[in-house]
C-alpha angles and dihedrals in degrees: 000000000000113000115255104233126240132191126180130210117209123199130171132000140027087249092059089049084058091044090053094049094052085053089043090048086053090049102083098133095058134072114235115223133176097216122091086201096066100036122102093195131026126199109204105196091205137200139207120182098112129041077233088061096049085047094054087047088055098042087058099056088048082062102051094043081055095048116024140029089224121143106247121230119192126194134152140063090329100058086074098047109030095009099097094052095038083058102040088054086053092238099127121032101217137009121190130165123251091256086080103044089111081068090058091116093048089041088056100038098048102090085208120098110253131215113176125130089191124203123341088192081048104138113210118228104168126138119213117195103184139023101204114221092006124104087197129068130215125223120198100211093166152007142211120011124233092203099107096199108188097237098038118100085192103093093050080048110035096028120223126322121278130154134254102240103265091228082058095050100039091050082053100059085046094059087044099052087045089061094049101262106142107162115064131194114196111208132173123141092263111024100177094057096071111132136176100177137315097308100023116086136151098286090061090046089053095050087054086053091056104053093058120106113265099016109130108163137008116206117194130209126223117323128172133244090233080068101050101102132162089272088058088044099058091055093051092103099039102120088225105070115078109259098243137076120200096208118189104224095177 
């Protein structure tokens, strides 16, 4: 039986780039393609920060309305904000939150349409072995952010912080560097949140990092300077951390 053919769409964040890879390593009985032209089913990762991000989502479905007789899945951050009238217009076949990516096969095998934003409280413990065509890998530490900025939509779309488990993430990084990843992003919505217990943050995950076999160089996302505390400090001149901080001054 010939393969049914599946193509994702990526926007926003590195944590929707990791996001994207758990659904592509599930996806066994399907054939990925880059055209829009030969897929029978999309997946648009959506996001959602800026009313700029929601207009290129929808532009893109606009595209592939024009171009192609796909059924339309939408995930993402978006799902939560723009899903519910996307689906009642018809305009996407299914929607469905991030906390159910590891159903993608289910979701795209049901004939029936799909609504179901899932679990904001949701924990990720996916393990992603690859990241095709990438010489990086990207590492999900964290999800959510309890922040509340006024302007920010993430909270009501990503849900409070809470921490990937530190075994999950470390036996990650091993299968990565087996497989000759040595440059690692970690990524999450809020980075400098990570926590594993009282006296354990982000600076003493990155050292453990470190210490495995095949790991070069550990980049970092956006972390407030709020999170840069003495243990963080004290890791600034190890070679190993990427020499750049993106540092949110809003």
């Amino acid at each position: 039986m010939e393969k049914k053919r599946l193509l994702f769409k990526t926007f926003g964040c590195r944590t929707n780039i990791f996001d994207t890879a758990v659904m592509q390593s599930k996806v066994k009985d399907y054939e990925i393609v880059h055209s829009e032209a030969l897929a029978d089913c999309i997946i648009i990762n959506s996001c959602t920060v800026t009313n700029g991000a929601d207009s290129n989502v929808r532009a893109y479905i606009s595209k592939v309305e024009r171009q192609s007789s796909a059924r339309i899945y939408l995930t993402g951050c978006g799902a939560h904000s723009k899903g519910e009238d996307l689906y009642q217009k018809n305009r996407v076949f299914s929607v469905f939150g991030q906390s159910e990516k590891e159903r993608i096969c289910e979701i795209l095998d049901n004939e029936e349409r799909l609504y179901d934003l899932g679990n904001l409280a949701f924990v990720d413990s996916s393990v992603v072995a690859e990241y095709k065509g990438k010489c990086r890998a990207f590492l999900k530490i964290q999800e959510g952010c309890s922040f509340r900025c006024s302007y920010c939509i993430i909270p009501q779309v990503r849900g409070d912080s809470r921490s990937i488990d530190e075994a999950t993430i470390l036996e990650q990084v091993n299968i990565l560097a087996q497989n000759g990843y040595g440059e690692f992003v970690l990524t999450g919505t809020n980075v400098g949140s990570y926590s594993h217990g009282h006296h354990n943050q982000i600076a003493q995950l990155m050292q453990k990092m470190s210490v495995i076999r095949g790991v070069r160089r550990i980049r970092l996302g956006s972390i407030e300077p709020i999170q840069i505390n003495e243990a963080f400090m004290e890791i600034l001149h190890e070679p190993w951390l990427e020499r750049h901080l993106h540092i949110a001054l809003q």
